[in-house]
N, C-alpha and C positions, 0 to 999 in steps of 0.2 A: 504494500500500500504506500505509494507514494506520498510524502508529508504536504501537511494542510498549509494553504499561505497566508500570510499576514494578515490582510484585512478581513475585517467582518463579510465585506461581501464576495470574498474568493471564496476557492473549493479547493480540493481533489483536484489532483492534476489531471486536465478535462478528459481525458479520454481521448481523445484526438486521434485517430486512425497513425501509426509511424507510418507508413507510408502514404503519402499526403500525394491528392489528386495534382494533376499540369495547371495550366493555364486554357482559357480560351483566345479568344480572338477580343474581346471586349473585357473590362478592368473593373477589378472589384472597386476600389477608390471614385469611378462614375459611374460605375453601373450600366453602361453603353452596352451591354449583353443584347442577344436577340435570342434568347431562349427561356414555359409555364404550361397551361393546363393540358392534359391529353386525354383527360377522362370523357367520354362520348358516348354518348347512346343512339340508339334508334327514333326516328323522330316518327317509325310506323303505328305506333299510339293514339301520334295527336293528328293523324291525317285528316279526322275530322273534327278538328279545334280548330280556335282561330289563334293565330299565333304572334304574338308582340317582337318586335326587335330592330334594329336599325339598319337601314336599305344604304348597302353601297353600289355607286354606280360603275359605269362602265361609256366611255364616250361610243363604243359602236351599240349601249343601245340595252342592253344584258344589267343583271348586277345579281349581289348576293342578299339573301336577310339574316345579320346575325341575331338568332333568340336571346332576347332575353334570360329565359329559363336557363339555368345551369346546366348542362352537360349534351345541348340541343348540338346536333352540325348545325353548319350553314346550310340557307335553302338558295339553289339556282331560281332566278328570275328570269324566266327570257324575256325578250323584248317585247312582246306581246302580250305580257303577264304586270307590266313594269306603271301601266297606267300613268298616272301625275307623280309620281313617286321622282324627288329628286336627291344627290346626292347628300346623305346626313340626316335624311327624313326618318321619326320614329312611324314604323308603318306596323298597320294588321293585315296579314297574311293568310290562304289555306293552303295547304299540299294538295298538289292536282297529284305528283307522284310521288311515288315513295323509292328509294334507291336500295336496290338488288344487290346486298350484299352477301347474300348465300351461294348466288349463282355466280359472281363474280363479272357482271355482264359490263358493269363500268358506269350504270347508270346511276345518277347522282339523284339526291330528292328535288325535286323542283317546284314549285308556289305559284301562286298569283297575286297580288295586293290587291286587299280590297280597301283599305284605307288608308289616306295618313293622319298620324295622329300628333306627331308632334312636327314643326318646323319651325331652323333656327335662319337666322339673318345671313344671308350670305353679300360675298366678296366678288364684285366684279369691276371688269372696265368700261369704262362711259364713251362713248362714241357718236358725234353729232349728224344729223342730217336735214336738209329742206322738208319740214312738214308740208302735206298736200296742202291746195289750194283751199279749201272749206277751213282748214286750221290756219291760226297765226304764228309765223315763228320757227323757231325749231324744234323739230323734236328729236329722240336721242333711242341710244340702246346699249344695252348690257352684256355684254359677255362675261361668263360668270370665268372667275380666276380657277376655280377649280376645272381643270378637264374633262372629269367622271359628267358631268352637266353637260350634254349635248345640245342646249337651248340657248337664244340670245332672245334675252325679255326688251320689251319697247318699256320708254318713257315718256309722256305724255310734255307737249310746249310748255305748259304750265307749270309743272314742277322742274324744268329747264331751266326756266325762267328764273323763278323763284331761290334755286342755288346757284345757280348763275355757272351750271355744268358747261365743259369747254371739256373738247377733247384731248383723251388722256387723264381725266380723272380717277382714281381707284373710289370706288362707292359702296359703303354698306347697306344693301338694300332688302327686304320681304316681298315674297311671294305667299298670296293667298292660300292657303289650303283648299283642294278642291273638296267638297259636300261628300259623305260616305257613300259610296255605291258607284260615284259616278270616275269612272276607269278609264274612260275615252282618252286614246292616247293622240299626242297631237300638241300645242301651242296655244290654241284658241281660247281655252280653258283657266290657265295662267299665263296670258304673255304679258300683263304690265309689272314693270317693278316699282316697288314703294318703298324712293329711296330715304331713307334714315341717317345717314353719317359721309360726309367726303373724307376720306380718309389723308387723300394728298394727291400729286398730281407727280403722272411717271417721272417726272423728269425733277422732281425734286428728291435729292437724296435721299434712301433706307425708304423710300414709298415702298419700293415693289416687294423688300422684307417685310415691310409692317402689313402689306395685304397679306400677306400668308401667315402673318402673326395672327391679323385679326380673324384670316377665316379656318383657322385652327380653332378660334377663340382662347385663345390663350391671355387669362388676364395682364397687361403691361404695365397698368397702370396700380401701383401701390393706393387701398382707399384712406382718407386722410387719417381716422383715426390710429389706422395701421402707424403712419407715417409720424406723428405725433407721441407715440409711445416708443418708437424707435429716437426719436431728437431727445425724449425725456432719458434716456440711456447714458453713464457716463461715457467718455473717451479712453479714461484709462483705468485701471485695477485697482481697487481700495487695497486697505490692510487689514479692514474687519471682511473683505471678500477673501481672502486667504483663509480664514481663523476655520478652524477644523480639519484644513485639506493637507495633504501631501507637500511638501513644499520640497520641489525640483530643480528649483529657480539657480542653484547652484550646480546642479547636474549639467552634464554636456549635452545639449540637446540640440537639434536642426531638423530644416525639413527640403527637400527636395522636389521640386516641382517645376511646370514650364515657368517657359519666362516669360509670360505677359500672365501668368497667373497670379489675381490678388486676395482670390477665397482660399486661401491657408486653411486646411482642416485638419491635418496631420501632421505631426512632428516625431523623431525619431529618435532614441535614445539606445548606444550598442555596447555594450562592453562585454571582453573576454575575461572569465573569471579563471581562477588558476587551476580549476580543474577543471579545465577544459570547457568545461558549459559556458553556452553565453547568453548575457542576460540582456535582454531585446527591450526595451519601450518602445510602445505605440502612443503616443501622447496625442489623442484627438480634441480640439475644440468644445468647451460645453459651454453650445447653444440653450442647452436646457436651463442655466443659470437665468437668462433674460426673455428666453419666450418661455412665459409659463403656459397652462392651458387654461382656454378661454378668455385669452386676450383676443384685441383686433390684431394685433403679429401673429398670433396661434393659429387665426382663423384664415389670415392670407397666404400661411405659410401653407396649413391643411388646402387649402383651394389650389394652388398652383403645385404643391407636393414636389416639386423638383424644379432646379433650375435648368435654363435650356439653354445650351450655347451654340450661336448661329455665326455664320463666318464674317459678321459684320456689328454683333455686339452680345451681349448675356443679358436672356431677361431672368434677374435674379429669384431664390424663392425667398430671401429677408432683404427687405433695404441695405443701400448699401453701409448703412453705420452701423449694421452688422456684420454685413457680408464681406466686408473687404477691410471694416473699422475693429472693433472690440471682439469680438471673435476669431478675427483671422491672428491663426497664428504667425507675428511679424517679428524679425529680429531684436532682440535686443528691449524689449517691452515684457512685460508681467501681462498673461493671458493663463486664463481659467482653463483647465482643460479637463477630462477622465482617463486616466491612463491605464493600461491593459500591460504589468511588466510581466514579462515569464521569462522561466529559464529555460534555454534548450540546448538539448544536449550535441553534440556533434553531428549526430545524425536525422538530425530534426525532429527531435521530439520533443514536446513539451510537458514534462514532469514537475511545471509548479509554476502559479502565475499568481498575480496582484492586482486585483481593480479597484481602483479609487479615485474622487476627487483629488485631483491637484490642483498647483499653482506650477508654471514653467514659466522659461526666459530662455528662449530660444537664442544658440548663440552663432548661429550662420544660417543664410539663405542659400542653397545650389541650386544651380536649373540642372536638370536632364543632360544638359551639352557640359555641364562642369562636370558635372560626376564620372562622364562616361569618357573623355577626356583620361582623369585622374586613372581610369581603368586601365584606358589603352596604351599607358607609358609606363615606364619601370621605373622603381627604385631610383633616385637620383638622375631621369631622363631631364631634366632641368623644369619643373613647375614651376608653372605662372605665379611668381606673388606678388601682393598688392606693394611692398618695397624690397630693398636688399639687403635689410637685415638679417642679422642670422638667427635672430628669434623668427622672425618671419619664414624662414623658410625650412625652420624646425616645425613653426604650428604646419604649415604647408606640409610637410614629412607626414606628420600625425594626420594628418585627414586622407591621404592618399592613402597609408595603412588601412584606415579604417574602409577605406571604400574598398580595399582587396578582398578585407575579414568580408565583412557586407555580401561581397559578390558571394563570394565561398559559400558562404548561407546562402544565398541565393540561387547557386546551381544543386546544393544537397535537398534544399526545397522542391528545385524542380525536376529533380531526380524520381525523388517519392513521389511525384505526382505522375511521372510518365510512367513508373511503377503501376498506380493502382490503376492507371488502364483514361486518368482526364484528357479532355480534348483539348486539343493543342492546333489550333489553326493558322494564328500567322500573319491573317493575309494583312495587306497592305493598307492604311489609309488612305484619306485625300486630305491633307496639306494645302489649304487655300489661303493666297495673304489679299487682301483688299486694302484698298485707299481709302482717303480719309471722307469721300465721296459713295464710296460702298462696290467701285469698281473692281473687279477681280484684278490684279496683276502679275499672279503667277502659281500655280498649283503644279503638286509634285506628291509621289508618295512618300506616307511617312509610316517606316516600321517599328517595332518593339526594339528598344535595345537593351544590353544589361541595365541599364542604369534605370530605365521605367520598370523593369524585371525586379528589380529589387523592390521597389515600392511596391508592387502588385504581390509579390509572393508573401514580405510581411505584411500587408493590408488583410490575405487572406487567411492566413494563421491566425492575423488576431479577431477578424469572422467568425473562423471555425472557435475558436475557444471561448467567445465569448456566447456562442449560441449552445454550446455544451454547457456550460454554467449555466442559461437559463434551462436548457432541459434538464439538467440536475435539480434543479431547485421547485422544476414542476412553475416558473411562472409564465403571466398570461405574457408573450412575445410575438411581436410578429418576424418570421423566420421568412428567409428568401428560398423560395420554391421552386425547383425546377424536377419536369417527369421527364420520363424518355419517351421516344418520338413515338406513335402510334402502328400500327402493321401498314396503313395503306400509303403513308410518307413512306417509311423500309421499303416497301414494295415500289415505290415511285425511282426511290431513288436507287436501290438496285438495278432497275431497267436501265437507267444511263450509266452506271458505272459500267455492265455489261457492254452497252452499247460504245464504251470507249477503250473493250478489250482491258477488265479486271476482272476478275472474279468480286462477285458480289454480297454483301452476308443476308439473311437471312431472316433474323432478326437481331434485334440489337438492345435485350433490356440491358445489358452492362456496357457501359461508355466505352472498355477497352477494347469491342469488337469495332464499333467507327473508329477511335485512334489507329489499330492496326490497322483498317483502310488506308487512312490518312500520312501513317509512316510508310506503307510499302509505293502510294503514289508519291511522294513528296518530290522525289528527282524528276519525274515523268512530267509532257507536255501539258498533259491533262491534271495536274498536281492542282490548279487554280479553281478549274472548273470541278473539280471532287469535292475541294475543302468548301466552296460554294453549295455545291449541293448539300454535302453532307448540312451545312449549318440551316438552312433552310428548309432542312427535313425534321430539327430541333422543334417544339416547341417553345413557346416563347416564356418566361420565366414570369414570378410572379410573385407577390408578398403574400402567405397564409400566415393563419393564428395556428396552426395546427400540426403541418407537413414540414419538418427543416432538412429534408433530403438536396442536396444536389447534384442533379443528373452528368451535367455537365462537368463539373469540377470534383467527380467522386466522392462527395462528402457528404457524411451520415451525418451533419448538424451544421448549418448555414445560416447567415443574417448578414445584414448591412448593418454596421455599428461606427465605421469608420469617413464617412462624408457628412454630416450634421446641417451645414453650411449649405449642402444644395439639395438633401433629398429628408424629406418630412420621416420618412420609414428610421430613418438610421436614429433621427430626434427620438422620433416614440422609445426606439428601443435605450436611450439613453434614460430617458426617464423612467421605463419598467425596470433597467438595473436597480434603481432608489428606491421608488417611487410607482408604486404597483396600482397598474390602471384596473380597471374590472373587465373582465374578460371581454362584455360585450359591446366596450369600445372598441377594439381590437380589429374582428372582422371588418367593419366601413371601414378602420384606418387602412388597410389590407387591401380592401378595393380604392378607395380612394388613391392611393400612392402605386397599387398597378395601374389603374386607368390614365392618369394622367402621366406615367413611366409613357404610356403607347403614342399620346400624343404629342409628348416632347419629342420622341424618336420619329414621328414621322412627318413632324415641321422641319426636326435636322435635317432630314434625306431631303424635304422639299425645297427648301433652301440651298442646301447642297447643289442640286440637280439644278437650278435657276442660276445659282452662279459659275456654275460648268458651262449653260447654255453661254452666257453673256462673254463667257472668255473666249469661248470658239466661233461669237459672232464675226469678228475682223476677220478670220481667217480661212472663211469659205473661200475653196475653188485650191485649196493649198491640199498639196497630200500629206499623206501622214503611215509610217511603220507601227504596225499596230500587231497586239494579238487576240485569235480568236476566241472569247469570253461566252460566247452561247449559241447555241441553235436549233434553231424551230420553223415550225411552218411557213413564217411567216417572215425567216431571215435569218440573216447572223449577225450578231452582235461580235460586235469588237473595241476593244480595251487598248488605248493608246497611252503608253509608259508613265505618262503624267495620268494616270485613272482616269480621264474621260472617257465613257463609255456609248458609243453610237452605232446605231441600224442599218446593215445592208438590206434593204427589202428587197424580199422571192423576185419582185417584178427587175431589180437591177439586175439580180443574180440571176434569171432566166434567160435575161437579152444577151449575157455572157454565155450561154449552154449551160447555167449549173443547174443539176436537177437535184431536188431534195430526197434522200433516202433513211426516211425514219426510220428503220430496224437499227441501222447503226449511226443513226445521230449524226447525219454530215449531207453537204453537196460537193456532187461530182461532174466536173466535166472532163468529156473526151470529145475533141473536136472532129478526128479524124478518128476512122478502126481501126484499131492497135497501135493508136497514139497514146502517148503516157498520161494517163487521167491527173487532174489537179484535185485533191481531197480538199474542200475544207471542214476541219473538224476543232472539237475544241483543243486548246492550244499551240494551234496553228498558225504560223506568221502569216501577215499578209498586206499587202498595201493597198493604200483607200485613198479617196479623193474626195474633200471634207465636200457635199455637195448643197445642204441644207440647212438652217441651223432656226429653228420660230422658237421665240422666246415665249409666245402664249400658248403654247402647245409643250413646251421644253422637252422640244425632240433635237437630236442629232443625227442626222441622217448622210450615211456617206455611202461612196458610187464604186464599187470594186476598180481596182484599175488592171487593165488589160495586161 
């Protein structure tokens, strides 16, 4: 029995798996993960029920209904079934059919809408024209910012008039809801919009991000009283805010982070003890000192649950005299923190940890490019220091030490975890810098290095241990969820790993059956297009009161405890360490902070993809060496070294002789018989000729070149 640790609120050295899961592709520190629920049922039950849930569309016309009900699939809409129903609509639904999965025939369940029941304000552009001769004036129209919306709503001279609309405006506007029963699909029905808000106009700076902010609904705006308990805040750390806690302030502490990062949430604390073990702090941020619960902070913090960062600014989830002031861990200042100490032994174990309020004083700042630096030189390669002293470049000595020890933990970390079978993907970011106008100026990938490896592999130790603690203790938490992927994803995505010439597995309840996919293609062309599949065959992760499994990361007891500062989940669980909430706040907190996890992640992508369009605008008609990223019916996708991602369509790749051959997942052409065929397939080179680029559509579409 491993001995009990200091504080009242440690344990038992948590149990921890020694062999500790990999990494993914996404970082416990933001939570950028894309992998939660897989539990499903048959929806052959409620064929004759009416069924609630919200209608995503599709611009040719299609879309899905996800139920509300728990463990419902999604129902196909076709076009025909889809009535007034627009993208974001809460609609009622029946099942016309039910999906054959005994037989295995592929048929999906499919619906009709008979109603909608809820509709929210949408985001579009304003666009002016001569009203006919009977009207005076001009009247105008909308194109809704969203794609999935295949409709352009009219606006009437009058309200023209009245906002004084000029083309190019981005406009928040309502659509009527059409009367229950009436399905007629068509324009006629709803074509005026009822415009409510000008948001800004293209051409003035951060419009085209604030439209996709707005029609996310993503709240930007902090509400006053919020705003006013945040200024009531001091600046700096009393001395009766010390009295009780830990005091570290004299400990070596620092944190590592990018460099334009100013939400400090984590600080670091390493040392090598003489026998061998090393005793690690995690010294996080407590937020929980100034947002209590049931403030207007509490309540804006619960609303927005996460902060979202977009390639042209942070909508934070606290003010920033939180977020970047009194809480952000900064050099050289007294900040409150909770710190998580354990000891581990050589081979990554942890046999005995500390959690407690602290006080720290962080005594250096690194970015990512210092540390890794410090990594890549040796002993006396001659380090940067701030002068030429020989104190200076003794302290310089000691830090580069310490970042070797570091690393060393950090590959025995990720040892055990390639051990217990976690997925380890890799793939590449996108690296976007913009101007001070919001223009793209240059995007490039950006990979994992040791130096973010380290904060990720200690971020997730002290995860795992602080989620064991709470399931030792039996309290109410919310634990970060993730299942494994379903049979008919397995099944999905076996067919194309065959189809790229692997052997395929089977099923996959244990992560280490996709890692070995993933280690035997890693050299191979198709190494990009697997670890893509594979992640997209994951479910998507999620906060429970109940399940602290994760699929992904092999670990029998999970949480977010370590970003306070940008995601509401990690707060609660800071406060259930003290301060025990009743169980059945827990659950909403749980959906609350997955739901608005999904909509931050897919403003990122939308954002993302808008400023991908805007950089490869100037550059139509230029070619480009690219590789091949997907293929489908309907084309091939290709991935140009800077991650922009854009469409050859069938109709290009026809006029060239390539003909599409789904059994093995590629186009072939042979010009002449018994001329040498050209495959393309995934990860295949190939040059393109950037041929399209529409910003309001945010496609890229290029031309094979001959």
């Amino acid at each position: 029995m491993p001995p009990r640790s200091k504080s009242s609120t440690a344990g038992k050295a948590p149990g921890v798996k020694d062999n500790r899961s990999g990494r993914m592709s996404f970082s416990s520190r933001t939570g950028k993960n894309t992998v939660g629920d897989n539990t499903k049922q048959s929806s052959t039950s409620f064929i004759a029920a009416e069924i609630t849930g919200k209608f995503t569309g599709n611009a040719r016309g299609f879309g899905f209904v996800s139920p509300k009900a728990a463990g419902l699939d999604d129902i196909f809409i076709p076009p025909h079934g889809v009535g007034q129903a627009l993208d974001g609509d809460i609609v009622t639904c029946v099942i016309t059919k039910v999906a054959d999965e005994e037989n295995g025939t592929g048929h999906r369940t499919t619906g009709k809408i008979i109603a909608v029941t809820e509709r929210n304000a949408l985001v579009g552009a304003f666009f002016a024209q001569n009203a006919p001769r009977e009207e005076q004036g001009i009247q105008g129209f909308i194109r809704p910012v969203e794609t999935k919306i295949p409709h352009i709503f009219s606006v009437p001279p009058k309200t023209v008039r009245r906002l004084g609309l000029v083309d190019g405006h981005r406009v928040l506007f309502l659509v009527d809801k059409p009367a229950k029963g009436n399905s007629t699909r068509g324009n006629a029905s709803y074509a005026t919009a009822n415009v409510t808000e000008i948001i800004g106009h293209i051409n003035d700076p951060g419009t085209d991000v604030l439209s996709l902010v707005v029609q996310a609904g993503v709240p930007y705006k902090f509400p006053q009283a919020a705003l006013d308990e945040a200024d009531a805040l001091p600046y700096e750390v009393s001395e009766e805010d010390c009295n009780g806690r830990l005091d570290l302030r004299d400990a070596t502490t620092f944190t590592i982070d990018g460099e334009d990062t100013k939400d400090i949430d984590d600080a670091i604390s390493f040392e090598e003890l003489p026998d061998g073990n090393i005793r690690l702090g995690v010294h996080i941020a407590d937020v929980s000192h100034y947002v209590k619960p049931g403030t207007a902070l509490d309540e804006a913090a619960f609303e927005r649950g996460t902060s979202i960062y977009l390639a042209d600014r942070v909508i934070p989830m606290l003010p920033h005299k939180l977020s970047s002031g009194i809480c952000s861990l900064l050099p050289n200042v007294d900040r409150l923190a909770i710190s998580c100490i354990m000891t581990v032994t050589p081979q990554g174990n942890v046999i005995d940890y500390e959690i407690a309020k602290s006080v720290i004083n962080s005594k250096r700042r690194f970015t990512y490019d210092e540390v890794q630096e410090m990594l890549e030189l040796s002993v006396g390669d001659g380090l940067a220091s701030p002068a030429n002293s020989e104190s200076c470049k003794a302290d310089e000595h000691n830090w580069h030490s310490l970042a070797q020890a570091m690393d060393a933990l950090r590959a025995t970390l990720r040892k055990n975890r390639d051990t217990a079978g976690a997925l380890d993907f890799n793939l590449p970011e996108s690296h976007i810098r913009v101007d001070e106008t919001g223009t793209p100026i240059s995007i490039s990938p950006r990979f994992r290095t040791h130096a973010t490896a380290i904060i990720e592999e200690f971020m997730i130790l002290t995860n795992e241990t602080i989620a064991v603690h709470a399931l030792e203790r039996e309290l109410p938490f919310v634990f970060r969820t993730h299942e494994p992927p379903g049979h008919d994803r397995v099944v999905k995505l076996a067919t194309l790993v065959k189809s790229l010439g692997f052997s395929a597995p089977q099923s996959a309840e244990q992560p280490s059956v996709l890692q070995r996919l993933l280690a035997k293609t890693q050299n191979s062309t198709a190494a990009q297009a697997i670890a893509t599949a594979v992640l997209h065959a994951l479910p998507q992760a999620r906060y429970t009161a109940t399940d602290p499994t994760h699929y992904g990361l092999a670990s029998d007891g999970y949480c977010h405890f370590t970003s306070p500062i940008r995601r509401y989940a990690d707060l609660q669980v800071h406060r259930q360490l003290f301060h025990r909430q009743t169980q059945t706040d827990i659950p909403a907190i749980c959906v609350q902070c997955s739901t608005t996890e999904r909509i931050a992640e897919h403003l990122e992508r939308e954002v993302e993809a808008l400023k991908k369009v805007q950089f490869m605008q100037s550059q139509e008609g230029q070619t480009f060496d690219g590789t091949v990223s997907g293929v489908t019916a309907w084309g091939v996708y290709v991935m140009l070294p800077n991650t922009v991602e854009g469409l050859i369509p069938w109709e290009n790749l026809a006029r060239h002789h390539f003909k599409f051959q789904k059994d093995t997942a590629t186009y072939i052409r042979a010009l002449k018989k018994g001329s040498r065929k050209t495959v393309l397939r995934h990860g295949a080179e190939v040059s393109v000729r950037l041929s399209q680029v529409n910003e309001d559509e945010m496609k890229i579409i290029f031309a094979i070149r001959p």
